[in-house]
C-alpha positions as CSV (number, residue, x, y, z in Angstrom):
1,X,-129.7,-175.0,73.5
2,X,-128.1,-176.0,77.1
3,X,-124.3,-175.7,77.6
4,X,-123.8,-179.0,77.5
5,X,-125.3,-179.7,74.2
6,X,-123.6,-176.5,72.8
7,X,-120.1,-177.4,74.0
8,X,-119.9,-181.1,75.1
9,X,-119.3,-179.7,78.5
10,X,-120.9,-178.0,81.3
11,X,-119.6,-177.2,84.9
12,X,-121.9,-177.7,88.1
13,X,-121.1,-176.0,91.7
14,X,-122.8,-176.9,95.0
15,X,-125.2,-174.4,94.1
16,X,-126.6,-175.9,90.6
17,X,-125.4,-179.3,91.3
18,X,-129.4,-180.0,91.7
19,X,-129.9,-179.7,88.2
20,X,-128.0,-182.6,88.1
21,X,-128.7,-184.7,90.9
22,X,-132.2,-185.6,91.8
23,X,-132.4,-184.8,95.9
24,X,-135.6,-186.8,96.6
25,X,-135.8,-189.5,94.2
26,X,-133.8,-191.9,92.2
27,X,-131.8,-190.4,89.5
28,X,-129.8,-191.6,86.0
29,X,-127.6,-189.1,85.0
30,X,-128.0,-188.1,80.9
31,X,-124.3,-188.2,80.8
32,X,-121.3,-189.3,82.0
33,X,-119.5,-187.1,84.6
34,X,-116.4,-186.0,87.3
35,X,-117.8,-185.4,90.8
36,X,-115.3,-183.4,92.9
37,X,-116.1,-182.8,96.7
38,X,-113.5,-179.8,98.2
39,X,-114.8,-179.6,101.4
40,X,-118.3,-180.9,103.3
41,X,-119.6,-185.1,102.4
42,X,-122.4,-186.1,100.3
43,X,-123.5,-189.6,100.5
44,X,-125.3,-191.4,97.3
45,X,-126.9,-194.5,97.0
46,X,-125.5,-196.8,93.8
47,X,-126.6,-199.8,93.3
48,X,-123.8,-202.3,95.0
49,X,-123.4,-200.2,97.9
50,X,-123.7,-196.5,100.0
51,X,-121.3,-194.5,98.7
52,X,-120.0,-191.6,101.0
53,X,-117.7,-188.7,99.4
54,X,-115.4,-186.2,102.0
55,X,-113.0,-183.6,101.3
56,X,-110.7,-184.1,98.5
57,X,-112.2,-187.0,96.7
58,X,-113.8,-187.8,93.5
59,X,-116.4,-190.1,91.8
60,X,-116.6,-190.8,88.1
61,X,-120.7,-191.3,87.7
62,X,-122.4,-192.9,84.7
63,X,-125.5,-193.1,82.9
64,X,-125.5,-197.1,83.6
65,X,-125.9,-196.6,87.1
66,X,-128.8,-195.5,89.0
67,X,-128.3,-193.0,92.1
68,X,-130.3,-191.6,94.9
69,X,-129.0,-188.9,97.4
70,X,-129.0,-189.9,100.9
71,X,-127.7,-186.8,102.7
72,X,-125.1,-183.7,102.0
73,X,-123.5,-181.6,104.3
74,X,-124.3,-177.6,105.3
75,X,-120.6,-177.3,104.0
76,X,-120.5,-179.0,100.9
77,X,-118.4,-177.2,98.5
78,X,-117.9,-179.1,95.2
79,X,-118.0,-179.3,91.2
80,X,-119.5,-181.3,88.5
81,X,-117.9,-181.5,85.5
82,X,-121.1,-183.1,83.1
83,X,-119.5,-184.3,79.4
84,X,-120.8,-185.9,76.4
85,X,-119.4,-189.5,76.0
86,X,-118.2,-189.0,73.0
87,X,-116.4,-185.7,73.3
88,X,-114.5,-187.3,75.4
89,X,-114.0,-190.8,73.1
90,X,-111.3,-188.9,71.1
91,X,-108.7,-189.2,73.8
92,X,-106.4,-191.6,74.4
93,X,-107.3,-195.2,74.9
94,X,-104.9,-195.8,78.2
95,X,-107.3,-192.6,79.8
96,X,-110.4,-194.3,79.0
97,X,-109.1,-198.1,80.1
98,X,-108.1,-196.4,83.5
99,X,-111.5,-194.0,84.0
100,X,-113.5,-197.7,83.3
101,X,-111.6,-199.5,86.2
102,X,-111.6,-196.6,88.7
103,X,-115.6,-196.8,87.9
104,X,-115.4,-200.7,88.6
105,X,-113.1,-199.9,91.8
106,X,-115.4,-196.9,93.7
107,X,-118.1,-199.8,93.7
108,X,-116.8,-201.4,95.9
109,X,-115.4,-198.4,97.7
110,X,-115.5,-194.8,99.0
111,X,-114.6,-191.6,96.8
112,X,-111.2,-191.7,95.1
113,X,-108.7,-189.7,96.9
114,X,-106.7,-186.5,96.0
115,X,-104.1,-185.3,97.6
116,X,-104.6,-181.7,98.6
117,X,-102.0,-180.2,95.4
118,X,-104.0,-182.5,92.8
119,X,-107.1,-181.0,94.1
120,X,-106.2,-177.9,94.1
121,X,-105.0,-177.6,90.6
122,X,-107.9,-179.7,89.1
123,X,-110.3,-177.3,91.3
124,X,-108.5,-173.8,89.4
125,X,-108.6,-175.8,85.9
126,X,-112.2,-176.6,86.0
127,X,-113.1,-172.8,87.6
128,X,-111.3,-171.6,84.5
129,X,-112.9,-173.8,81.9
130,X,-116.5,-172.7,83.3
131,X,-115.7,-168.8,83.3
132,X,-115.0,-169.4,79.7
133,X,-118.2,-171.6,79.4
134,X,-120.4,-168.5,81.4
135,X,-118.5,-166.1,79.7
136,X,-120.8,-163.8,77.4
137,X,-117.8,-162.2,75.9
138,X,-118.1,-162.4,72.2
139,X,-115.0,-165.3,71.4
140,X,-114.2,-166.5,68.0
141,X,-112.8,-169.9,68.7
142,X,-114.2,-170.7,71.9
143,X,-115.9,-174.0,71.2
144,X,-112.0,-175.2,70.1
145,X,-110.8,-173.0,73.5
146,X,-113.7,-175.3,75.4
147,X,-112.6,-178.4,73.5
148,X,-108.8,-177.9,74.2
149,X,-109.4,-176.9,78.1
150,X,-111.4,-179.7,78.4
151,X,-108.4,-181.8,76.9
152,X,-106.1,-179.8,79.9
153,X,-108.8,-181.1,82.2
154,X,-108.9,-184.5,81.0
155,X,-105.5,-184.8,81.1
156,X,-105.0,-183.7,84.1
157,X,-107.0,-186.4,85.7
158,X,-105.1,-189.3,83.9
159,X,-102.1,-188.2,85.4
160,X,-103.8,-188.4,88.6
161,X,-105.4,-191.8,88.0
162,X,-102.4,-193.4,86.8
163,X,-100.2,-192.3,89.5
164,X,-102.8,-193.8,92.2
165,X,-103.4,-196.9,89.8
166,X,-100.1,-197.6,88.4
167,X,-101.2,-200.7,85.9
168,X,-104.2,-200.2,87.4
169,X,-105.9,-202.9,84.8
170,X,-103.1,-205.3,85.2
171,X,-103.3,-205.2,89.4
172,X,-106.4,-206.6,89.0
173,X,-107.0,-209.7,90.6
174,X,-109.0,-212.7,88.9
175,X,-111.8,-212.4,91.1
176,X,-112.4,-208.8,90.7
177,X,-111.6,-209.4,86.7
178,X,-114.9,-211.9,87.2
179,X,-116.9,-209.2,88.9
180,X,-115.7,-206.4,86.3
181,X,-117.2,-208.4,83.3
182,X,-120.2,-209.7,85.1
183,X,-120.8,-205.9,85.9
184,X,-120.2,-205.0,82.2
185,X,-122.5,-207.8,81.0
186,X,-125.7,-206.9,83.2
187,X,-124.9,-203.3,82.2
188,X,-125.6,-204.1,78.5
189,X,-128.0,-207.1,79.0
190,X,-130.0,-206.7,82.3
191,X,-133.3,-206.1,80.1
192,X,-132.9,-209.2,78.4
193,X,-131.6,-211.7,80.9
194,X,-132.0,-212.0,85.1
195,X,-130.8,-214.7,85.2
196,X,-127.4,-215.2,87.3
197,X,-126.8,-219.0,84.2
198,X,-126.9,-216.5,81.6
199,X,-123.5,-214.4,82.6
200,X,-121.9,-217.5,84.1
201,X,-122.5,-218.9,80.7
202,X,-120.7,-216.0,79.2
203,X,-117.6,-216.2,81.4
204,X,-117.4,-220.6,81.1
205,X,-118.3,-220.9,84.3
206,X,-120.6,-222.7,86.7
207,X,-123.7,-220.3,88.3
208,X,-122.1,-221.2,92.2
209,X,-118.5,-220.0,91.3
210,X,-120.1,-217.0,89.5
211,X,-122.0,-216.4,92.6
212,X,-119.3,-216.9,95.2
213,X,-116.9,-214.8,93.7
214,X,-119.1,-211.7,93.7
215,X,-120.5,-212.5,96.8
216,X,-116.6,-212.0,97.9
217,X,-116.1,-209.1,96.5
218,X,-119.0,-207.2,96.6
219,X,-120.6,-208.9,99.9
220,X,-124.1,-209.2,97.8
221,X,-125.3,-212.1,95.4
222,X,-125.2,-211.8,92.1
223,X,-128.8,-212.4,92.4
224,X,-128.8,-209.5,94.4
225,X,-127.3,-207.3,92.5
226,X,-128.9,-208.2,89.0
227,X,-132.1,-207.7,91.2
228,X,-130.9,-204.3,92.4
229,X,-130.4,-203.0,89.2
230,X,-133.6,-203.6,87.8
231,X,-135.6,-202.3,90.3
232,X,-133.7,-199.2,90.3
233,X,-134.1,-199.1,86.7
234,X,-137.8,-199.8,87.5
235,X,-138.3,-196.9,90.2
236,X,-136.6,-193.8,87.3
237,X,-139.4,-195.2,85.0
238,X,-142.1,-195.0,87.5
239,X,-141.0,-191.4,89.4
240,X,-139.6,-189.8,86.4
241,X,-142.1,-190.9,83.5
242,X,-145.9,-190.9,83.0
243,X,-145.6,-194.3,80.8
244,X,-148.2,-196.7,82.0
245,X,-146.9,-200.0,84.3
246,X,-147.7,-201.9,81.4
247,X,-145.2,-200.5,79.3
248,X,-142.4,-200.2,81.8
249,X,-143.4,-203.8,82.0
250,X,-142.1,-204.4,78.8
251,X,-139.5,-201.5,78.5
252,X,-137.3,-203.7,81.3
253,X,-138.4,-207.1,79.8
254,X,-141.0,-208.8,81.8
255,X,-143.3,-211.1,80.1
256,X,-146.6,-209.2,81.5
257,X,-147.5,-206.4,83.8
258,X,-148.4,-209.1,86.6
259,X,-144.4,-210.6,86.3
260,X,-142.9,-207.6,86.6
261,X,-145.4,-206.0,89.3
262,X,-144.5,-209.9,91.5
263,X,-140.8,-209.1,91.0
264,X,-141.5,-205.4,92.3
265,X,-143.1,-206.2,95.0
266,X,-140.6,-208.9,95.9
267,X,-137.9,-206.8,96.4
268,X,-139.3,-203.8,97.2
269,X,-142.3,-204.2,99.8
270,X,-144.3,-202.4,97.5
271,X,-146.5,-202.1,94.4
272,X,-145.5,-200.4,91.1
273,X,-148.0,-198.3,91.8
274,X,-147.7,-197.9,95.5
275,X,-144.2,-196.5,94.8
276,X,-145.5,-194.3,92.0
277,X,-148.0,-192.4,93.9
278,X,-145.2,-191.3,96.5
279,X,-143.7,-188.7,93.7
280,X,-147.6,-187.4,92.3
């Protein structure tokens, strides 16, 4: 049983973090996690924009996004602090509404930043929570020492959110407020529906003000972006699985293998199966 499934909780450094992050492929991460970057950059891919993290900023990465690693630094000094979603459901509701628009914000934008006394508390807390995590030391209560120094940690971070983002969700304009929920709709419906009508629909709006408005704030189409998203959905299936193009056909809602492998191609410049054979 891994760390993470033991505890809820398991802390990456630079020199593990490849456990977690795919370095020559696209990646979904199992869970949830804090990305912290002390020193060095490491650029990711996501699927709205590049994403490039420097010294003394954060991300906040989720299983609904797809990511691919672009480049890191010879000096890249960081940790990962990996979670189970719902160890993490217990706390307060104000952390969780503030961790869900700091996600929507860092798509459009580079790491959040820390000022060098925030980082360098969080950086002692989290080395301290994975000595007791590594520790071999027999400990009676230390899944409830885990759970409670995970709290510290997670506390911690609201603080630091909420000072950057004071009424973070209410200092959000209507626009972005359109772009948030179209982002949480394709997020729970991109396998059913690719079609920009459909999430218009669900806002009351027309498909061209839809479309405008997230052209304006994210500088792609919606069509873009709903297009994005499935082919990265498409390319973990293909370099990660041995399910047949058939059935990742179907898996990501195509009517046939031919529909989906047109759509592919489309957007891609390549095959299914062209793109497959690049990771065998």
């Amino acid at each position: 049983m891994s760390v993470l499934e033991k505890f809820g909780v398991e802390i990456f450094t630079q020199e593990t973090i490849h456990h977690r992050i795919s370095a020559d492929k696209p990646f979904r991460p199992d869970n949830p996690a804090f990305l912290f970057i002390k020193s060095g950059t490491i650029k990711l891919r996501q699927h709205l924009s590049d994403l490039e993290l420097t010294a003394n900023t954060f991300i906040v990465t989720d299983p609904q996004t797809v990511y691919e690693l672009i480049s890191i630094s010879d000096d890249f000094q960081s940790r990962m602090v990996s979670y189970k979603r719902e160890f993490i459901s217990a706390l307060s509701l104000k952390f969780n509404r503030l961790i869900t628009y700091r996600y929507f914000r860092q798509q459009m934008n580079v790491g959040v930043p820390f000022s060098q006394d925030d980082l360098d508390v969080v950086w002692k807390s989290v080395n301290f929570l994975k000595y007791i995590l590594d520790s071999e030391t027999e400990m009676t209560y230390k899944k409830k020492i885990v759970e409670h120094l995970f709290s510290v940690f997670c506390y911690q971070m609201a603080g630091i959110i909420s000072k950057e983002d004071t009424n973070a969700m209410n200092q959000m304009s209507r626009q972005e407020e359109i772009v948030f929920l179209f982002l949480s709709d394709l997020s729970n419906h991109h396998l059913n529906s690719r079609n920009v009508e459909f999430y218009a629909e669900r806002q009351s709006m027309t498909t061209r003000h839809l479309s405008s408005v997230v052209k304006t704030v994210t500088g792609k189409t919606a069509s873009e972006i709903i297009a994005s998203i499935v082919v990265n959905e498409a390319k973990v299936y293909l370099n990660s699985s041995k399910m047949p193009v058939s059935e990742i056909s179907s898996v990501l809602g195509f009517s046939d293998q031919y529909s989906f492998s047109h759509f592919f191609k489309k957007h891609l410049g390549m095959s299914p199966t062209q793109y497959r054979q690049q990771y065998q």
